[in-house]
C-alpha positions, 0 to 999 in steps of 0.5 A: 135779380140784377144782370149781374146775375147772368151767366158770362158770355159764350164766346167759346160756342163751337156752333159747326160742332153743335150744328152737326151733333143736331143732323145727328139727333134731327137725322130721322126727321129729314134733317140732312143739315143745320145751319145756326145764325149767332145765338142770343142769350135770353133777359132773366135768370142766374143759374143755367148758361141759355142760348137761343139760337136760330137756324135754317134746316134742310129737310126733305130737299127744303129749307126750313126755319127753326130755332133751339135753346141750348142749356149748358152746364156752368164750369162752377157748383151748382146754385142747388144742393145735389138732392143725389148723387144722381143729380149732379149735373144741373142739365142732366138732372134738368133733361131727365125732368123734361123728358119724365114730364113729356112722357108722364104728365099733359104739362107743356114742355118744351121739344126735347132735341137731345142731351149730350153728357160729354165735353167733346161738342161744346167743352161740357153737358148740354140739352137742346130743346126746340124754342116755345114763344110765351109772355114770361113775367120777368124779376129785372124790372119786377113784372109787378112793377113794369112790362106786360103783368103790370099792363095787364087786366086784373082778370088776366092777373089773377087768372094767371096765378090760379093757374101758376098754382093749378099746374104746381100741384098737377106738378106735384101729382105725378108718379115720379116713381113711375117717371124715373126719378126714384134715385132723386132719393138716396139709399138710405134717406126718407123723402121728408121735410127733415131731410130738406131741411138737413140738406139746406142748412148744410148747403147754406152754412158751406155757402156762407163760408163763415160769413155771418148772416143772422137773419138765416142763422135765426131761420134755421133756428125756428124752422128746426124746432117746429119742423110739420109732419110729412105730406106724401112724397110728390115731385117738386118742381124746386123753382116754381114761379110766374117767371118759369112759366111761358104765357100765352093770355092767361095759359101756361104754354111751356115749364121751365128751369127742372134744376132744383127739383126734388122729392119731398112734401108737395107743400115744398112747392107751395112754401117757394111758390107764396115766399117768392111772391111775398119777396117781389110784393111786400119785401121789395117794395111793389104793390099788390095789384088789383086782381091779385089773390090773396095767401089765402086764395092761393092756398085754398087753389091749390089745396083744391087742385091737390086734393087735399089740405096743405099741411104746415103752409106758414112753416114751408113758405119760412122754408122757402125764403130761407132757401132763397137767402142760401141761394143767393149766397151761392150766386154771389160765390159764383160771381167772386169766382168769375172775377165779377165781383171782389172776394168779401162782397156783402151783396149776399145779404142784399135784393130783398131776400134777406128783408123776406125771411126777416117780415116772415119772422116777425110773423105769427102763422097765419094758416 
């Protein structure tokens, strides 16, 4: 997505308040205080406000450098539905899965510092964490296009997307009962590809705000009449794509952006994971790159890290697309609500994303 799509800038960062609320949480590692230089806010993303921030600590009698990232909650809606009541603030819900992924998964997290639910410290929810270095394949410019994905081998390529689908299905096998994330289902409701589909077509037709879009009105058409039979309920990581994944090599070093997660099929996961690769690849005009699997490889990876057959591939990855279209209706709300960009704006149906759901459905299910 393009810059405009980053989070505005963070002159109202209270740094001696975040500096004492870290000796705080820092306090039983021998952390007597906290010094924070100005932060830098990462390149990528459009949902949640980053920081990067680096410091001197004293600890044990001696002067240390670290460095946080800092995710504060945005003053607008979320670019998510709330999948519960219990998931209404996107770093809340986003710390719980950190945490729960820390302490019942091997998946690499980054350090949790600490949450802080109220407003008092930097005017509202934030979680800190410390900073994991990786090679991060970025969308602006497409990492398929230019920068180190481009550059690289065709084995570190397709080395890298089996393991993106590896560790999406090692996502989707944890207990997410046992980890905490049970209320991430409301009372009365059943974790199926039926309610997502509920939860999005709502989302989207709120979003849209009466504005037409024919290509995600024609989408929710044929997803609903052909909705597939429900795998187990898995947690789904919401957002799982090469860019949420810190590389080193070939390796994923650190998981990040928890903030669409929910309980649904895993296959959930899979639909997202092979419509945003068809959205850099075919709708926005990139080649595929020599080492790059195939659909077919992906599936076939992760039906083998799984364990098991994914069930209605084609309809998810329609689903997928379908939920990045409602996205970026969020976002362009957003950004008319910031004043960055005129009420009226038809940038919803631009980037690709609209030109994704429409090559998908001119498709037959291949799978």
């Amino acid at each position: 997505m393009p810059d405009l799509f980053r989070s505005p800038p963070d002159d109202d960062l209270d740094l001696r308040a975040l500096e004492a609320w870290l000796v705080d949480r820092l306090a039983d590692d021998g952390v007597d205080a906290v010094r924070l230089a100005a932060p830098d806010r990462p390149e990528g993303g459009y949902s949640g406000d980053t920081l990067i921030l680096p410091a001197v600590l004293l600890r044990d009698g001696w002067e240390v450098e670290e460095t946080f990232v800092v995710r504060r909650e945005p003053p607008e809606p979320a670019i998510y539905p709330a999948q519960s009541p219990a998931a209404t603030v996107e770093v809340g819900l986003q710390w719980r899965v950190l945490r729960s992924l820390q302490d019942h998964s091997d998946l690499p997290v980054a350090p949790p510092i600490g949450f802080e639910p109220g407003v008092d410290v930097l005017g509202g929810p934030f979680f800190v964490t410390g900073f994991v270095a990786g090679d991060i394949p970025r969308e602006d410019p497409a990492y398929v296009a230019e920068g180190f994905y481009a550059e690289a081998t065709p084995e570190r390529r397709r080395a890298m997307n089996e393991a993106a689908v590896r560790t999406i299905a090692t996502v989707n096998r944890v207990d997410w009962m046992a980890a905490g994330l049970g209320d991430l289902v409301p009372e009365g409701f059943q974790p199926t590809n039926l309610r997502q589909l509920d939860l999005w077509e709502e989302f989207a037709s709120v979003e849209l705000r009466g504005r037409p879009h024919p290509i995600l009105t024609e989408g929710w058409r044929k997803l609903r009449a052909d909705v597939p039979s429900d795998g187990p309920p898995a947690l789904c990581w919401g957002d799982c794509r090469l860019g949420n994944i810190f590389w080193e090599d070939a390796t994923p070093v650190c998981l990040t952006d928890f903030e669409g997660v929910a309980i649904a099929p895993a296959e959930f996961d899979l639909g997202w994971f092979l419509s945003f690769d068809r959205w850099i690849h075919e709708a926005c005009g990139n080649p595929r790159l020599d080492g790059e699997p195939t659909r077919e490889d992906l599936v076939g990876l992760y039906a083998e890290a799984l364990g098991r057959r994914p069930e209605g591939v084609w309809w998810q990855e329609v689903f997928g697309a379908a939920r990045y279209c409602a996205i970026v209706v969020r976002v362009v709300n957003r950004l008319e609500e910031r004043g960055a960009l005129p009420t009226g704006s038809d940038l919803y149906l631009a980037g690709g994303v609209t030109e994704c759901l429409r090559m998908l459905l001119d498709e037959q299910d291949p799978y």
